[in-house]
C-alpha positions as a Markdown table, in Angstrom:
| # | Residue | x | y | z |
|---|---|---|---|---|
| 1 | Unk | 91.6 | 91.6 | 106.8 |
| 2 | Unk | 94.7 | 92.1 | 104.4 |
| 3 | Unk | 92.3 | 93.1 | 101.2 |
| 4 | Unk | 91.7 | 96.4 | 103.4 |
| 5 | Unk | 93.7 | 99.5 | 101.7 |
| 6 | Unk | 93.7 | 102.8 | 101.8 |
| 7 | Unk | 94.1 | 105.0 | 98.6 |
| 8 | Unk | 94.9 | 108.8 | 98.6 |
| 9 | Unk | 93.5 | 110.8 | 95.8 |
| 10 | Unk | 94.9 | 113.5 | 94.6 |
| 11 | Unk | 92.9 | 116.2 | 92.0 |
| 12 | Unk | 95.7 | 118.7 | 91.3 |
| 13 | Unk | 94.8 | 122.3 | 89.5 |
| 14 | Unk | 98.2 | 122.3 | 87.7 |
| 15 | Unk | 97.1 | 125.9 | 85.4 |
| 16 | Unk | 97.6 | 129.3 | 86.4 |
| 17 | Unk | 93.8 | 130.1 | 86.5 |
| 18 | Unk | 91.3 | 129.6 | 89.4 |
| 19 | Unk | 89.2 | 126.5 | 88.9 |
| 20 | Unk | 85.5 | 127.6 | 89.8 |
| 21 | Unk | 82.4 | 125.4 | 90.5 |
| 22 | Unk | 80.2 | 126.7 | 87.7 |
| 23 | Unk | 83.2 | 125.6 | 85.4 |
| 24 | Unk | 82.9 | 121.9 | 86.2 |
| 25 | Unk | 80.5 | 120.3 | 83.1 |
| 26 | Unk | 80.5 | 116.8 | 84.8 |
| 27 | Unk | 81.7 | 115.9 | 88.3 |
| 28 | Unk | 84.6 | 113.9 | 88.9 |
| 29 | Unk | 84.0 | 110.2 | 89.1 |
| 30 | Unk | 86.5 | 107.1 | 90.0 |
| 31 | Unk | 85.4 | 103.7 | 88.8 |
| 32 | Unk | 87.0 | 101.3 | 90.8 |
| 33 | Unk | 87.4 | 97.0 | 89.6 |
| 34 | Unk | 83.6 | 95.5 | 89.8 |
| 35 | Unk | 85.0 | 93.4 | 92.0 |
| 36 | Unk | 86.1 | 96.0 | 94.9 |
| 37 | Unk | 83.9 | 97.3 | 98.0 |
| 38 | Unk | 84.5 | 100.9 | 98.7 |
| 39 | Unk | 83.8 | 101.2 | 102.4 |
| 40 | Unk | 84.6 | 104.9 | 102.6 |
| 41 | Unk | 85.3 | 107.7 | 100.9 |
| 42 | Unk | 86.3 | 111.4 | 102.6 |
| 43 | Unk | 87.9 | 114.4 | 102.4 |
| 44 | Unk | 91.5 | 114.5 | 103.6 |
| 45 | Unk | 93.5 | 118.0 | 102.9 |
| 46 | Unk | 93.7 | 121.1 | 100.8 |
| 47 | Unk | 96.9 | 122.4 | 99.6 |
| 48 | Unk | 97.2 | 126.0 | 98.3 |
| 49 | Unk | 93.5 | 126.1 | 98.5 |
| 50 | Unk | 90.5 | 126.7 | 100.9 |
| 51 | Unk | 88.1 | 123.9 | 101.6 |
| 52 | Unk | 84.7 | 124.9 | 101.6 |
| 53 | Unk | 83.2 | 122.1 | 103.1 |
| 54 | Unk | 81.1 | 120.7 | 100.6 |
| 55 | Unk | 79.2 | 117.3 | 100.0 |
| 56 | Unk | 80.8 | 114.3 | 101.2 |
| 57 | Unk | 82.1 | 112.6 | 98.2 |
| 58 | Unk | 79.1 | 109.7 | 97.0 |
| 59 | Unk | 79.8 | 105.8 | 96.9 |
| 60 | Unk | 78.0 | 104.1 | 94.3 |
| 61 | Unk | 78.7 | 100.8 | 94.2 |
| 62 | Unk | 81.7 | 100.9 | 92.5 |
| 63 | Unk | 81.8 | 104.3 | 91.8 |
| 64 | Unk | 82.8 | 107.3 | 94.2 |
| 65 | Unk | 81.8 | 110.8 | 93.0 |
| 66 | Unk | 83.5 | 114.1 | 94.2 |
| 67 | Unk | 81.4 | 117.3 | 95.3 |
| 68 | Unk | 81.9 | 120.5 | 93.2 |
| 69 | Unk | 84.9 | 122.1 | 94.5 |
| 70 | Unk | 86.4 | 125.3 | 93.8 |
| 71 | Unk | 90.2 | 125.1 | 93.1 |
| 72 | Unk | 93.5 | 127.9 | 93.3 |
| 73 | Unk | 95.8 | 127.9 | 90.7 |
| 74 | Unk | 98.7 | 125.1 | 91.5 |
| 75 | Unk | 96.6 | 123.7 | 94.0 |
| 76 | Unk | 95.6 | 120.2 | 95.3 |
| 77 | Unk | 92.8 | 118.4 | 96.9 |
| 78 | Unk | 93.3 | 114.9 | 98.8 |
| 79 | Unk | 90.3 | 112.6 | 99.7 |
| 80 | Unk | 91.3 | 109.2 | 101.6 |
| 81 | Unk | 89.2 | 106.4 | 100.1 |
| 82 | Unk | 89.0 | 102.9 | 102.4 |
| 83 | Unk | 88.2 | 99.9 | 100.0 |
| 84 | Unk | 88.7 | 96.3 | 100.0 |
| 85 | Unk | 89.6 | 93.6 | 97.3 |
| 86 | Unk | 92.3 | 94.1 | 94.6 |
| 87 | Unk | 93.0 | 97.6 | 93.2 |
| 88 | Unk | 94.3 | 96.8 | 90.1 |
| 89 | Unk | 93.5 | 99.6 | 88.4 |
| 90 | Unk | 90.8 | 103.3 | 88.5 |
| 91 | Unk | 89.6 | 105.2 | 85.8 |
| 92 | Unk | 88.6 | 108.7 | 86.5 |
| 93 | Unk | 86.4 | 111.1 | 84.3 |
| 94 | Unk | 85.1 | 114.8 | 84.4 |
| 95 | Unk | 85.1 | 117.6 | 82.6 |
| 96 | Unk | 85.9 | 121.6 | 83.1 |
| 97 | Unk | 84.2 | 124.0 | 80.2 |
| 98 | Unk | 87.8 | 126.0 | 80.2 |
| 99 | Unk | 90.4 | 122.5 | 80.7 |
| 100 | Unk | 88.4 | 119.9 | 79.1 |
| 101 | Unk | 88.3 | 116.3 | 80.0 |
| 102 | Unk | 90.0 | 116.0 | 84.1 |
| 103 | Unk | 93.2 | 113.9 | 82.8 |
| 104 | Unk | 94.6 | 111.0 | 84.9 |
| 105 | Unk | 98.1 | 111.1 | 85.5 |
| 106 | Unk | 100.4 | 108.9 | 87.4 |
């Protein structure tokens, strides 16, 4: 099919402080368009940071949820999600009781 693409999402710890698991308020969430079918969502890498094998991340409908993950300073985390229909846009929320609001950047 040529509505069938494949995103790569990247959470990035951009401070100087470890980001723990007990510091994470509210899990990460991605909303895709109502209109999109996620057909899988995984892990994919860790930079500058151990993996600890958590969860798989949780489709919802239109929704994917990301486990609780610790983080190292300046590090990332990649998770490959397979959907199909038109990405036209994602809005992502969570919250950290030290950073705040997770903040989408482009």
């Amino acid at each position: 099919s040529n509505d069938i693409i494949l995103i790569r999402f990247a959470l990035f710890n951009l401070t100087e402080r470890y980001l723990e698991r007990e510091k994470i308020l509210r899990p990460i969430e991605i909303y895709f368009p109502a209109e999109t079918t996620i057909v899988s969502a995984t892990f994919g890498e860790a930079l500058n940071t151990d993996w600890h094998g958590g969860a798989d991340p949780v489709i919802e409908g239109n929704l994917v949820r990301l486990p609780f993950e610790s983080m190292s300073p300046r590090s990332t985390l990649i998770f490959n999600f397979i959907a199909k229909g038109d990405i036209t846009s994602l809005n992502v929320r969570g919250e950290t009781s030290e950073h705040g609001a997770i903040k989408r950047i482009r």
